[in-house]
C-alpha positions, 0 to 999 in steps of 0.5 A: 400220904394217907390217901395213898396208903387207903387207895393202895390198901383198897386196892389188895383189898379189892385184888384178893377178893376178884382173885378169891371169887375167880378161885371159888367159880373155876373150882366151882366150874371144875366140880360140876365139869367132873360131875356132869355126865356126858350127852350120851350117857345122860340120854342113856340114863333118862331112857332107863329112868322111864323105861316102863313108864308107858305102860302106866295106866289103868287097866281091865280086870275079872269083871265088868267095873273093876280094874287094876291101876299099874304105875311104873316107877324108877328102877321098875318098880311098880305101885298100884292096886286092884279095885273089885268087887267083893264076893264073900258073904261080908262084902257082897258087891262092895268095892274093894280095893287091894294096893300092891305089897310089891311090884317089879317090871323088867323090861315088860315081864311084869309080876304084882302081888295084893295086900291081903283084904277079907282074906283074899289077894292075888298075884300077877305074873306076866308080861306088858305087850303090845295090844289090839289099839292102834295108837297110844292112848287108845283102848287095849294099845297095851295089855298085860297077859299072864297069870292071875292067881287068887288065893283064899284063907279061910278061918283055919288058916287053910289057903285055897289058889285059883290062877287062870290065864288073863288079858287085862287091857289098858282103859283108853286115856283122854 
C-alpha cells in the first residue's frame, strides 16, 4: 500500500510541475506576443534607427589635411570633431582637434557646433546631399554644403564671427 500511496503522490507531484511549467511558457509566449511589434512597424522602426547613418564619415575641411569626422547616432544625433590646423601665435601648424558640443541630423539638414579650443570654435549649418562620387564609398559621393562659421575671443572676451559658405566632401572608404 505504501508503494502505491508513493507512486500516486509522485504522480500529482509530477502533474503540478508539467502544469506550472506549461503556465509560465504560455504567459511567457503571451508577454512576448504582446511585446513583439509587427513586421511592418519593426522595419519602420530599424529604417528610422539608421536613418542617417550613411553619411557617417570622415570629411574634408578649410585646408588641405584637415577634415571633419561626422557620426550619425540614433534619433539623429550627431557625434564627431573637427581636426585643424592652429592658426594662433601659440599653435601655429599644430593639430588641433575640436569634438562636438552638440550635433543634430533631420533628415540631411545637419548643424554641429565645436567645443571651444585656443578660443576658437566653430559651427555648421547645413545640409548632407548627394555629391560628385559615383558610388557609395567613392570620394565626395556625399557632401555637406552650408554655412561654416568661425568665432574668435579674444582676451576681453570680445567675439569676433567669419561664416562663409562650405562644400566639405566625404573622404573615399576602403
Amino acid at each position: 500500500m505504501k508503494s502505491w500511496h508513493g507512486i500516486f503522490v509522485s504522480a500529482v507531484a509530477v502533474v503540478a510541475v508539467g502544469l506550472a511549467c506549461s503556465a509560465a511558457a504560455q504567459d511567457s509566449a503571451q508577454g512576448s506576443k504582446a511585446a513583439a511589434p509587427k513586421a511592418g512597424d519593426s522595419a519602420e522602426a530599424a529604417r528610422e534607427a539608421k536613418a542617417g547613418r550613411e553619411y557617417s564619415g570622415m570629411y574634408s575641411f578649410l585646408k588641405d589635411g584637415e577634415f571633419v569626422q561626422i557620426t550619425v547616432e540614433d534619433e539623429g544625433r550627431v557625434t564627431g570633431f573637427v581636426s585643424r590646423y592652429g592658426e594662433g601665435a601659440s599653435d601655429k601648424a599644430a593639430f588641433l582637434d575640436q569634438y562636438f558640443r552638440s550635433g543634430k541630423l533631420d533628415g540631411n539638414k545637419l548643424s554641429f557646433t565645436t567645443e571651444t579650443v585656443h578660443a576658437v570654435w566653430f559651427e555648421f549649418r547645413g545640409t548632407v546631399e548627394r555629391g560628385e562620387g559615383k558610388n557609395p564609398g567613392d570620394e565626395g559621393y556625399y557632401a555637406l554644403k552650408g554655412t561654416l562659421t568661425d568665432n574668435t575671443s579674444d582676451a576681453e572676451k570680445k567675439v569676433t564671427s567669419h561664416s562663409q559658405e562650405v562644400v566639405l566632401k566625404i573622404f573615399p572608404r576602403s
